[in-house]
C-alpha positions as YAML, in Angstrom:
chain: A
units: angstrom
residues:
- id: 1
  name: UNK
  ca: [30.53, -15.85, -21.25]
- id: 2
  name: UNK
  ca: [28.19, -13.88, -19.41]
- id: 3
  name: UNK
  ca: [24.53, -14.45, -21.10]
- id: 4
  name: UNK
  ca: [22.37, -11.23, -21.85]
- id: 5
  name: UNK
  ca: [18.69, -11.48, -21.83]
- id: 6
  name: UNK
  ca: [16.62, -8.20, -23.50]
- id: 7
  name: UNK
  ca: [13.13, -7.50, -22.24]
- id: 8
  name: UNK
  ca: [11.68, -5.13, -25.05]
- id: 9
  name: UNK
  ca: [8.56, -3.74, -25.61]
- id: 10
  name: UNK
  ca: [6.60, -0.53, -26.24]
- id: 11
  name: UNK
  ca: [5.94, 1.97, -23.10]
- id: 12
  name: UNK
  ca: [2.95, 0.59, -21.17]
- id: 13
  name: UNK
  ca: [3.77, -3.06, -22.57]
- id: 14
  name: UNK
  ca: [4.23, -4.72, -19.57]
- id: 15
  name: UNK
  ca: [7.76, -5.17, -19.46]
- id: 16
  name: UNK
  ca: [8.66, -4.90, -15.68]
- id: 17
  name: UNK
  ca: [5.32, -7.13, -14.61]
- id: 18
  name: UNK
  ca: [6.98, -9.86, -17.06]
- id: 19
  name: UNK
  ca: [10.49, -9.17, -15.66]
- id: 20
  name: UNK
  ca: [10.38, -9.87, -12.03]
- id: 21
  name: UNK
  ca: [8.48, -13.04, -12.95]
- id: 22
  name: UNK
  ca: [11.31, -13.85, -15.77]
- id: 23
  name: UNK
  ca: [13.89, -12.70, -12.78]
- id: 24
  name: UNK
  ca: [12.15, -14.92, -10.22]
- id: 25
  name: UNK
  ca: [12.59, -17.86, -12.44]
- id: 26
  name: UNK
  ca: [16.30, -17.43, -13.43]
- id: 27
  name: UNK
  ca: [17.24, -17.47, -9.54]
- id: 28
  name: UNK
  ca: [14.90, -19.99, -8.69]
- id: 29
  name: UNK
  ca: [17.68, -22.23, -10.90]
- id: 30
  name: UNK
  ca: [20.22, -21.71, -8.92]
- id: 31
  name: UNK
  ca: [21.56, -18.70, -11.35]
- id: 32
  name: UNK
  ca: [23.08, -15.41, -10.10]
- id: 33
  name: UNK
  ca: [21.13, -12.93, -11.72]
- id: 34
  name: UNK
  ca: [21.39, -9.06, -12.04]
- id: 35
  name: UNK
  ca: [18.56, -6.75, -13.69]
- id: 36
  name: UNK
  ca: [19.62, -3.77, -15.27]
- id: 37
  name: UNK
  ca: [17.23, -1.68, -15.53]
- id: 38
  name: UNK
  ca: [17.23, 1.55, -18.13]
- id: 39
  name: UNK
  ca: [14.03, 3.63, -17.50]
- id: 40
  name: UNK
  ca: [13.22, 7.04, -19.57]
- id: 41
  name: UNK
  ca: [12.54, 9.29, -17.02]
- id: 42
  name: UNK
  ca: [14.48, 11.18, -14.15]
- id: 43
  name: UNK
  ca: [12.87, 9.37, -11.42]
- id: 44
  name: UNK
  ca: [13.81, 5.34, -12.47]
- id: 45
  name: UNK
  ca: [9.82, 4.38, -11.20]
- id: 46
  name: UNK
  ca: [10.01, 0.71, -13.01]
- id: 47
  name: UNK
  ca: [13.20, -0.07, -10.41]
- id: 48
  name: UNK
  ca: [11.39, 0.82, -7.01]
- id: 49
  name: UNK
  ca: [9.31, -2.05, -8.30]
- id: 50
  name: UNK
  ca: [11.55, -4.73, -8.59]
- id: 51
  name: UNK
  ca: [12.83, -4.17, -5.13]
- id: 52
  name: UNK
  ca: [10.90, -7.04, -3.58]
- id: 53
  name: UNK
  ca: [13.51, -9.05, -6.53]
- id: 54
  name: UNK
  ca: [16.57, -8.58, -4.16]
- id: 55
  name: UNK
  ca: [15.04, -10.94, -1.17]
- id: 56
  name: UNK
  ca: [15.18, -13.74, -4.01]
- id: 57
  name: UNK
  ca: [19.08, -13.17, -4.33]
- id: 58
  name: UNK
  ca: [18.60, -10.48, -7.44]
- id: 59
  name: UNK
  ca: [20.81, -7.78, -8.27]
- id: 60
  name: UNK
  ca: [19.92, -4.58, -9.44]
- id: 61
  name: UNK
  ca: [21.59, -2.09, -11.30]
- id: 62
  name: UNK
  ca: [20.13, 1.42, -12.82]
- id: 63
  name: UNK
  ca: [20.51, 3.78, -15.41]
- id: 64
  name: UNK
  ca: [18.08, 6.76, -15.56]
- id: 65
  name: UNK
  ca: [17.53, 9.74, -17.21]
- id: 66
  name: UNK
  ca: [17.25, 10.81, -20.71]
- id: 67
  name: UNK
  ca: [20.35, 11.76, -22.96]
- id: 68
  name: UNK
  ca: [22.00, 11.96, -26.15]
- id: 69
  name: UNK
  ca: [23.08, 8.51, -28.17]
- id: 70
  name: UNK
  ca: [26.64, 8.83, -27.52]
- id: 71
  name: UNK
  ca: [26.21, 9.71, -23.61]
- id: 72
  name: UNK
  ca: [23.25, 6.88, -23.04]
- id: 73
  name: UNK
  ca: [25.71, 4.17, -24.85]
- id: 74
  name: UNK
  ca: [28.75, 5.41, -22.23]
- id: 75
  name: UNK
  ca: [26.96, 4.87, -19.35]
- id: 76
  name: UNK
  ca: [25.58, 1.29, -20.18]
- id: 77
  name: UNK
  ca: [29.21, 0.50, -21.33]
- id: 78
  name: UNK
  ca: [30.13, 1.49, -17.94]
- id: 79
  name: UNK
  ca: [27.92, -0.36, -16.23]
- id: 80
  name: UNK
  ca: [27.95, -3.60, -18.21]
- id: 81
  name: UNK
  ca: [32.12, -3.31, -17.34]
- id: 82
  name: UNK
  ca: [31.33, -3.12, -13.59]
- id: 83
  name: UNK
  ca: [28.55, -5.80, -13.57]
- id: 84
  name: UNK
  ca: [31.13, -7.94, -15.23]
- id: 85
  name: UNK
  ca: [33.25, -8.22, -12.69]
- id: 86
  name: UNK
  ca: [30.89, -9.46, -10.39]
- id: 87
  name: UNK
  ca: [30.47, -12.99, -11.47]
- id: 88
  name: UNK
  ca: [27.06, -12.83, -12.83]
- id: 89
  name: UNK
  ca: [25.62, -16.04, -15.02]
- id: 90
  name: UNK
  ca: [22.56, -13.95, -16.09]
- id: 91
  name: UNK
  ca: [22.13, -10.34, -16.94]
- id: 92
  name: UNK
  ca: [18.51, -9.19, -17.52]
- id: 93
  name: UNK
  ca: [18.69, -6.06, -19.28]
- id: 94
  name: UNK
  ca: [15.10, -3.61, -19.06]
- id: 95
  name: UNK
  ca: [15.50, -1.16, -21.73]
- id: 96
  name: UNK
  ca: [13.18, 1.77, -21.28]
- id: 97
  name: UNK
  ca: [9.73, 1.96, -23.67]
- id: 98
  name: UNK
  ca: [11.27, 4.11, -26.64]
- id: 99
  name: UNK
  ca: [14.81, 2.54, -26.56]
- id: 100
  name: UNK
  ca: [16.33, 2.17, -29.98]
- id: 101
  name: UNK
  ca: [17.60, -1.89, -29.67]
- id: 102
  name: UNK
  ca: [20.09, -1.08, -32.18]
- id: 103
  name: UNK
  ca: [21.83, 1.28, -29.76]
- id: 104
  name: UNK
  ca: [22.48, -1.87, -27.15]
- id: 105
  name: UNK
  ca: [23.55, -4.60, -30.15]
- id: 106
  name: UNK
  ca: [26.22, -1.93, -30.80]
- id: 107
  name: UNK
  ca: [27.33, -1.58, -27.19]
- id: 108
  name: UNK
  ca: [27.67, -5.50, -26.45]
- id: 109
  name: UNK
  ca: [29.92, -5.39, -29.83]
- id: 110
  name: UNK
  ca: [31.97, -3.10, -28.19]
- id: 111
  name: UNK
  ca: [35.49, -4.24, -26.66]
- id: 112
  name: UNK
  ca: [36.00, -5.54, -23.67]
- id: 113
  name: UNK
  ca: [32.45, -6.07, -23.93]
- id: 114
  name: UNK
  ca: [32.56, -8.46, -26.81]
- id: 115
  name: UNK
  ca: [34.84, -10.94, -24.79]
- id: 116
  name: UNK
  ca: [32.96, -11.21, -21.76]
- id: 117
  name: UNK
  ca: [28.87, -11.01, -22.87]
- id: 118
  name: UNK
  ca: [26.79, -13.13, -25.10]
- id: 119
  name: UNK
  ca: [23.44, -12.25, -26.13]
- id: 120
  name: UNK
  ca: [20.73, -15.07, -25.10]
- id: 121
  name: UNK
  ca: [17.12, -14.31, -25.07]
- id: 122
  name: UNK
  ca: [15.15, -11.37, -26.46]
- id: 123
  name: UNK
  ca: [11.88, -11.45, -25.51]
- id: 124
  name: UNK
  ca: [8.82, -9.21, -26.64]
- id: 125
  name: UNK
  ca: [6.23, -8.00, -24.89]
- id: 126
  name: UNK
  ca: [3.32, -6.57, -26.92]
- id: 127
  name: UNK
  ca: [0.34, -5.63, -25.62]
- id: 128
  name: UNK
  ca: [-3.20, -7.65, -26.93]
- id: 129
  name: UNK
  ca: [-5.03, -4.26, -26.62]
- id: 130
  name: UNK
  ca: [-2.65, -2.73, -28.77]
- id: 131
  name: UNK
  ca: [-4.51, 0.70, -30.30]
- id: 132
  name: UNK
  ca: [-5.40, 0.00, -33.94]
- id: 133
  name: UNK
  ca: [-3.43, 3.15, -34.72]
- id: 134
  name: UNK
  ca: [0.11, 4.57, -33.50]
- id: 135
  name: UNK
  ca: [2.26, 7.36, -34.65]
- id: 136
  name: UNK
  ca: [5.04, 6.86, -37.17]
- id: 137
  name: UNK
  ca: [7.71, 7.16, -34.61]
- id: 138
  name: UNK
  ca: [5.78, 4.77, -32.40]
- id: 139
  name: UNK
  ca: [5.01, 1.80, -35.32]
- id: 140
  name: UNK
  ca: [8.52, 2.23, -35.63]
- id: 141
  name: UNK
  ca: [9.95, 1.31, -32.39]
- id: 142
  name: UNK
  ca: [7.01, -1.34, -32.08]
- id: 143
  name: UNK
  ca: [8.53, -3.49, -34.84]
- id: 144
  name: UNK
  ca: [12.34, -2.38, -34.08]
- id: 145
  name: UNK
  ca: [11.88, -3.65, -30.67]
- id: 146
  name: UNK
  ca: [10.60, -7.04, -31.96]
- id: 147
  name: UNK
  ca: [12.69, -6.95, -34.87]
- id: 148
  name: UNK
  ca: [15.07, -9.64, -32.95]
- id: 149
  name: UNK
  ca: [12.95, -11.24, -30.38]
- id: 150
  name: UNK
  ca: [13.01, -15.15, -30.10]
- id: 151
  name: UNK
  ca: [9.56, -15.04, -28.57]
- id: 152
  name: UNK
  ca: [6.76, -12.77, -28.88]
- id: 153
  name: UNK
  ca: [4.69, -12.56, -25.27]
- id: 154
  name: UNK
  ca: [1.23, -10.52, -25.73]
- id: 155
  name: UNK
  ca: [0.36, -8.65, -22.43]
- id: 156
  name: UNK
  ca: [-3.25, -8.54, -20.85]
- id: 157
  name: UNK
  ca: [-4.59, -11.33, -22.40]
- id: 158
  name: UNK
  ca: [-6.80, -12.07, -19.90]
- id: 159
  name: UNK
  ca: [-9.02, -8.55, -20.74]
- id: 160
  name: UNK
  ca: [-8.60, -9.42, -24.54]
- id: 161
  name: UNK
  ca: [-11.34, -11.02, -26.87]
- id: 162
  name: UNK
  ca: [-9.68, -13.38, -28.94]
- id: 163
  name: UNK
  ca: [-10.24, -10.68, -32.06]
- id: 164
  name: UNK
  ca: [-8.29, -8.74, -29.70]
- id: 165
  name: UNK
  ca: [-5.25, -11.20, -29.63]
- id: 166
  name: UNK
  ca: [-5.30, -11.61, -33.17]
- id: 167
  name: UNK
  ca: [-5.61, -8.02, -34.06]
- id: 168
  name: UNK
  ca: [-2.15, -6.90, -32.15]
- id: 169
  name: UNK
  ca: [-0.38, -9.89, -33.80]
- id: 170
  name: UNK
  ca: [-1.33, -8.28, -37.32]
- id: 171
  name: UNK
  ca: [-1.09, -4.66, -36.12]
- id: 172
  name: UNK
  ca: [3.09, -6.13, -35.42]
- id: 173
  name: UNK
  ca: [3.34, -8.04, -38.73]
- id: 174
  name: UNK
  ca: [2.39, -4.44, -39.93]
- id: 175
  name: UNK
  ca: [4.74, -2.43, -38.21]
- id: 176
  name: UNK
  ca: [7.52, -4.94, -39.25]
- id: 177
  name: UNK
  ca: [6.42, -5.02, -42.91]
- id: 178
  name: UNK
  ca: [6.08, -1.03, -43.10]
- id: 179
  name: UNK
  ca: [9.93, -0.92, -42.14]
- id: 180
  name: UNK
  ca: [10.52, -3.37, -44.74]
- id: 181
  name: UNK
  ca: [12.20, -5.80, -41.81]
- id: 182
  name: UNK
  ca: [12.78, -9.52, -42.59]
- id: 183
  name: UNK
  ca: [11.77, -10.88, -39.21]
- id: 184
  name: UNK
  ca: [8.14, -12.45, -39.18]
- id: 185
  name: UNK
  ca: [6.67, -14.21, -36.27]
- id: 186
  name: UNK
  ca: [4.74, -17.80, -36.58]
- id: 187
  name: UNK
  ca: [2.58, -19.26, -34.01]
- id: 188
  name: UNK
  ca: [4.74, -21.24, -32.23]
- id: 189
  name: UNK
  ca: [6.81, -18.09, -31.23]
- id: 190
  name: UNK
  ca: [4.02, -16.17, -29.81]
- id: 191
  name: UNK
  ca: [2.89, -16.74, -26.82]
- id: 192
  name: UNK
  ca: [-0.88, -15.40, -25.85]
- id: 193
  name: UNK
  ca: [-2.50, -16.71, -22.27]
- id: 194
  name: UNK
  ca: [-2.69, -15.42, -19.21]
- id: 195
  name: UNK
  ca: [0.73, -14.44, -17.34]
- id: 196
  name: UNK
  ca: [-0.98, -16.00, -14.71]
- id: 197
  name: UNK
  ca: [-1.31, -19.49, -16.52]
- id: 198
  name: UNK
  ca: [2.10, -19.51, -17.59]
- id: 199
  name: UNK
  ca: [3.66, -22.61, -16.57]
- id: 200
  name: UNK
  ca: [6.83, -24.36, -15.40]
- id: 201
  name: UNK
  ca: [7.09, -25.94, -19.33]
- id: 202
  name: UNK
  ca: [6.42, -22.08, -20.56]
- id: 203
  name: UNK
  ca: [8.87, -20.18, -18.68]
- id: 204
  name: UNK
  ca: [11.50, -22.92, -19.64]
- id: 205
  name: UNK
  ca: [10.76, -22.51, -22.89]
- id: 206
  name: UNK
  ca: [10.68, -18.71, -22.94]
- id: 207
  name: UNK
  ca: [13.79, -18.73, -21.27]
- id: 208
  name: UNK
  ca: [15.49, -20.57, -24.23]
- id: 209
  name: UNK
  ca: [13.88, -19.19, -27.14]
- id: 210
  name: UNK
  ca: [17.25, -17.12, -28.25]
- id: 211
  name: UNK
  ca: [17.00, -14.36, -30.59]
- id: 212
  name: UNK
  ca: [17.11, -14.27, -34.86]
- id: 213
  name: UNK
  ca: [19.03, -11.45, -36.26]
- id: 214
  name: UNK
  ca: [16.94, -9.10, -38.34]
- id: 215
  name: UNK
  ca: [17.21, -5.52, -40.33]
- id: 216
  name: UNK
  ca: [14.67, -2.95, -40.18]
- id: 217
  name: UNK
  ca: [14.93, 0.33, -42.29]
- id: 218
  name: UNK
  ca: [15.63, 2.83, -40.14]
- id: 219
  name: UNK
  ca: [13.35, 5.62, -39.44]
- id: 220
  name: UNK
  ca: [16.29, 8.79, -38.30]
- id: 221
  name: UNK
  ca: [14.29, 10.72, -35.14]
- id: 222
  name: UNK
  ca: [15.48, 11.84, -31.95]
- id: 223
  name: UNK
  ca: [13.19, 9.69, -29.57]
- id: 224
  name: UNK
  ca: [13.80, 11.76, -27.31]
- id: 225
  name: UNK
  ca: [11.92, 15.02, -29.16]
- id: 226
  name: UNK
  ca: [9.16, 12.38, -30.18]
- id: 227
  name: UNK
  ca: [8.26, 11.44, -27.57]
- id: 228
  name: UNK
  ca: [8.63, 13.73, -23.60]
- id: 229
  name: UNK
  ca: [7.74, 13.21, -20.17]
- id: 230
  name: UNK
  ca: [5.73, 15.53, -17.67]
- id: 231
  name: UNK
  ca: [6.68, 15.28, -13.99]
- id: 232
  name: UNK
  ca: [4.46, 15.91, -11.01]
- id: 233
  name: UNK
  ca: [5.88, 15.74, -7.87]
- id: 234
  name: UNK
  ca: [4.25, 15.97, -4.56]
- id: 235
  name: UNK
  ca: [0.75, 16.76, -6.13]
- id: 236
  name: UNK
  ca: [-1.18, 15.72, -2.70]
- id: 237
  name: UNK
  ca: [-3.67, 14.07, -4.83]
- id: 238
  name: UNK
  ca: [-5.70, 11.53, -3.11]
- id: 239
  name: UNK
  ca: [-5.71, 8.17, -4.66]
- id: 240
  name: UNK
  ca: [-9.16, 8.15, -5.35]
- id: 241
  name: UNK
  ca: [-9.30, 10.98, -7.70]
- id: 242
  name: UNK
  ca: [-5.75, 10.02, -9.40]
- id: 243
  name: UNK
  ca: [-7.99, 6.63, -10.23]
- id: 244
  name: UNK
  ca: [-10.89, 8.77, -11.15]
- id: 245
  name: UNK
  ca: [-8.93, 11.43, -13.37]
- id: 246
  name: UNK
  ca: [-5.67, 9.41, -14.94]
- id: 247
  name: UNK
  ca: [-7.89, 7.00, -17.78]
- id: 248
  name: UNK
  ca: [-9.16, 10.95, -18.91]
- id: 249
  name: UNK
  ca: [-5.53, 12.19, -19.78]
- id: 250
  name: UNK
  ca: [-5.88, 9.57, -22.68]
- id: 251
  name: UNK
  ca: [-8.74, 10.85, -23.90]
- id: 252
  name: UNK
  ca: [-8.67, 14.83, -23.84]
- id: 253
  name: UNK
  ca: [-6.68, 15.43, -26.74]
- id: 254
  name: UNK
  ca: [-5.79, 18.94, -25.33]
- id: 255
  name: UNK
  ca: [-3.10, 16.77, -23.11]
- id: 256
  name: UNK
  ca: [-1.53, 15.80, -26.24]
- id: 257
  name: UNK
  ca: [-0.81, 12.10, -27.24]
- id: 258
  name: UNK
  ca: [-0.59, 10.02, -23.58]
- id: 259
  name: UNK
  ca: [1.20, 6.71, -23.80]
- id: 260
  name: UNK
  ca: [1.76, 5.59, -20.37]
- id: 261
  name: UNK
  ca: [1.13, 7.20, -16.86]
- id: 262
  name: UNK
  ca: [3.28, 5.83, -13.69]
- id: 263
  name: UNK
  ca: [3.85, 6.73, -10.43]
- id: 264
  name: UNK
  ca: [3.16, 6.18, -6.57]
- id: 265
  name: UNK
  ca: [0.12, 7.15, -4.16]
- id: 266
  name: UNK
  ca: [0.05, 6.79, -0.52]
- id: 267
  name: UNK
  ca: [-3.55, 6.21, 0.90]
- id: 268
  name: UNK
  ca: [-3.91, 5.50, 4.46]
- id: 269
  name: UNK
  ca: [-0.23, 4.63, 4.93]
- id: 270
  name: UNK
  ca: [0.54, 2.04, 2.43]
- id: 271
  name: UNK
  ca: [1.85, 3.05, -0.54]
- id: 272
  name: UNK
  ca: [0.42, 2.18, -4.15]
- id: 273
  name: UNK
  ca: [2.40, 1.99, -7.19]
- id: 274
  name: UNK
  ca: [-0.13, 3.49, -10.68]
- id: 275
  name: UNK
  ca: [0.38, 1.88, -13.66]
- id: 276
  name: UNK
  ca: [-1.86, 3.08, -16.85]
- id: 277
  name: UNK
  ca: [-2.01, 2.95, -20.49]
- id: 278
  name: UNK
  ca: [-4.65, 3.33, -22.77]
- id: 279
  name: UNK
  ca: [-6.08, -0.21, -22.10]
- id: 280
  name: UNK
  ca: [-6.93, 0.27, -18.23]
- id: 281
  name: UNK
  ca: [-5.43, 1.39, -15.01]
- id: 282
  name: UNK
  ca: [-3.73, -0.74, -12.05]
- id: 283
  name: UNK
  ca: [-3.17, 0.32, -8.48]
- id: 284
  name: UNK
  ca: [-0.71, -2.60, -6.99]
- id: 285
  name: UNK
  ca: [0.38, -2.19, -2.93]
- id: 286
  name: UNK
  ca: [4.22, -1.74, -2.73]
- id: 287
  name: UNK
  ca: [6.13, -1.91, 0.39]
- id: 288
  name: UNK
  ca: [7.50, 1.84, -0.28]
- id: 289
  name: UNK
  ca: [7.13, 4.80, -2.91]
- id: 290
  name: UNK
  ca: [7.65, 8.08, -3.45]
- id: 291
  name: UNK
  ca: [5.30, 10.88, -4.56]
- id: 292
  name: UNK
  ca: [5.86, 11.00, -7.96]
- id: 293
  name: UNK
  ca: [3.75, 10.53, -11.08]
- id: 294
  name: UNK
  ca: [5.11, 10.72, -14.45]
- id: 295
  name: UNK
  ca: [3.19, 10.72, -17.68]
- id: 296
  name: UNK
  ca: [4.97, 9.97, -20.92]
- id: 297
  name: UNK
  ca: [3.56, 10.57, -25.16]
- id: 298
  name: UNK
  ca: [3.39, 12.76, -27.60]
- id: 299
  name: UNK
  ca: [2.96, 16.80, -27.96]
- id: 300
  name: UNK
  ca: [2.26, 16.75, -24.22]
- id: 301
  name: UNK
  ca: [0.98, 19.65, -22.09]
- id: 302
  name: UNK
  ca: [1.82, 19.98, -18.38]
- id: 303
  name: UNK
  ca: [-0.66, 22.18, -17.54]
- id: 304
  name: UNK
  ca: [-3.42, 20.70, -19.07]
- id: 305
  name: UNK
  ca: [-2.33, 17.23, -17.66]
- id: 306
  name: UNK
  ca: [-2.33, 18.98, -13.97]
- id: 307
  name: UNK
  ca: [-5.81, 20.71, -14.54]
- id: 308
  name: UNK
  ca: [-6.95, 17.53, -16.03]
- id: 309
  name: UNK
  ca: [-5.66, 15.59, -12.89]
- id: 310
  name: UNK
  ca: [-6.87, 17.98, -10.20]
- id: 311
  name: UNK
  ca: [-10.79, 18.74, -11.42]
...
């Protein structure tokens, strides 16, 4: 059977950055690998940047936009079915930042699908400067996305105190506890160093850390009212001032509740992708982009995010 990997974790996490390293590894076995990659938005940002994947023998497969339950689960199922055929050992799936994991452990139940896929890993990301406080909806999908995992990874450890560290490791053990789930994490299962630092002896051991099942009680909201997405397209914004004026959209409550802010730049003909939560901002070069920047929370105001963006 066909072994499923889950990459979960809250929006701004880090999930892609640990994916194409996770990816990497896979195919560096000698393991046919496809990514599947299941962003939020409209615009699928997170796959343009696992394009440099493919030259290591990768696959990649998409599903974007937001959509009802029933629709979302139908065109997974469909994909899953046409990625079967194809003779894949691995299958790396990238839900987006608010997916309900309960949603996807129903779909690989589903015949044919239960014949030909086998859930392997699910891995964690959490990030070490984790705020102290989130919304109801978000605690919720913080501990229902770790609910399963095998191994707990904490993100940006290398800008994180060791108080730090600690601190998102109780803020989960919260979350899980206020949803009355049975899952808790011990020390061995987490994981918090440097991405960087990880080693040959870590990624093998991520890589076979399984999954435990576990029940949460369920907290009924559409994520999709919860939480919304503004798009700006072709704002002609230099990158400069996106750098300056992005970390201020967290801030100015009058934007509403920003969780994550993504999207491309071009400066001076090579294209950037932006990457920001409320722990910092990241400007990588990428071969290729688009101009696009999407910002995803809470309550949030487009116009206020533009005027905030253009001042």
């Amino acid at each position: 059977m066909v072994q499923v990997d889950l990459i979960t974790g809250f929006l701004g996490a880090g999930k892609t950055t640990f994916l194409r390293r996770y990816a990497a590894w896979w195919a560096g076995q000698g393991v046919k690998v496809c990514v599947l990659e299941n962003d939020f938005g409209a615009v699928n940002v997170d796959a343009m940047l696992l394009q440099d994947l493919e030259a290591r023998g990768v696959e990649l497969e998409t599903i974007s936009g937001g959509c009802d339950c029933d629709t979302h689960q139908r065109r997974m199922r469909t994909k899953l079915i046409s990625m079967a055929m194809r003779g894949f050992e691995r299958v790396i799936v990238e839900p987006s930042g608010i997916f309900d994991v309960d949603e996807f452990f129903d779909v690989l139940r589903d015949e044919p699908l239960d014949r030909w896929y086998q859930l392997g890993n699910v891995i964690a990301i959490v990030d070490a400067l984790l705020p102290e406080e989130l919304s109801p909806q978000a605690e919720y999908i913080l501990a229902s996305e770790s609910a399963w995992a095998g191994s707990v990874l904490l993100s940006r450890c290398q800008l994180a105190s060791e108080a730090q560290k600690q601190g998102a490791e109780a803020h989960l053990a919260r979350a899980l506890e206020a949803c009355r789930c049975s899952r808790k994490f011990g020390p061995e299962e987490i994981i918090a160093k440097d991405w960087a630092d990880l080693t040959t002896d870590d990624m093998a051991r991520i890589a076979k850390c399984g999954c435990r099942q576990a029940s949460c009680e369920k907290l009924h909201f559409d994520a999709h009212d919860a939480f919304t997405s503004a798009y700006f397209l072709e704002l002609g914004l230099p990158r400069a001032q996106l750098e300056k004026n992005i970390p201020s959209l967290f801030t100015d409550p009058a934007c509403g509740n920003v969780l994550r802010v993504k999207g491309f730049v071009e400066d001076d003909g090579q294209w950037y992708e932006l990457n920001a939560a409320a722990a910092g901002l990241t400007a990588a070069p990428i071969p290729q982009g688009q101009q696009v920047l999407i910002v995803i929370g809470e309550g949030l105001d487009k116009a206020r995010l533009e005027e905030d963006l253009r001042r």
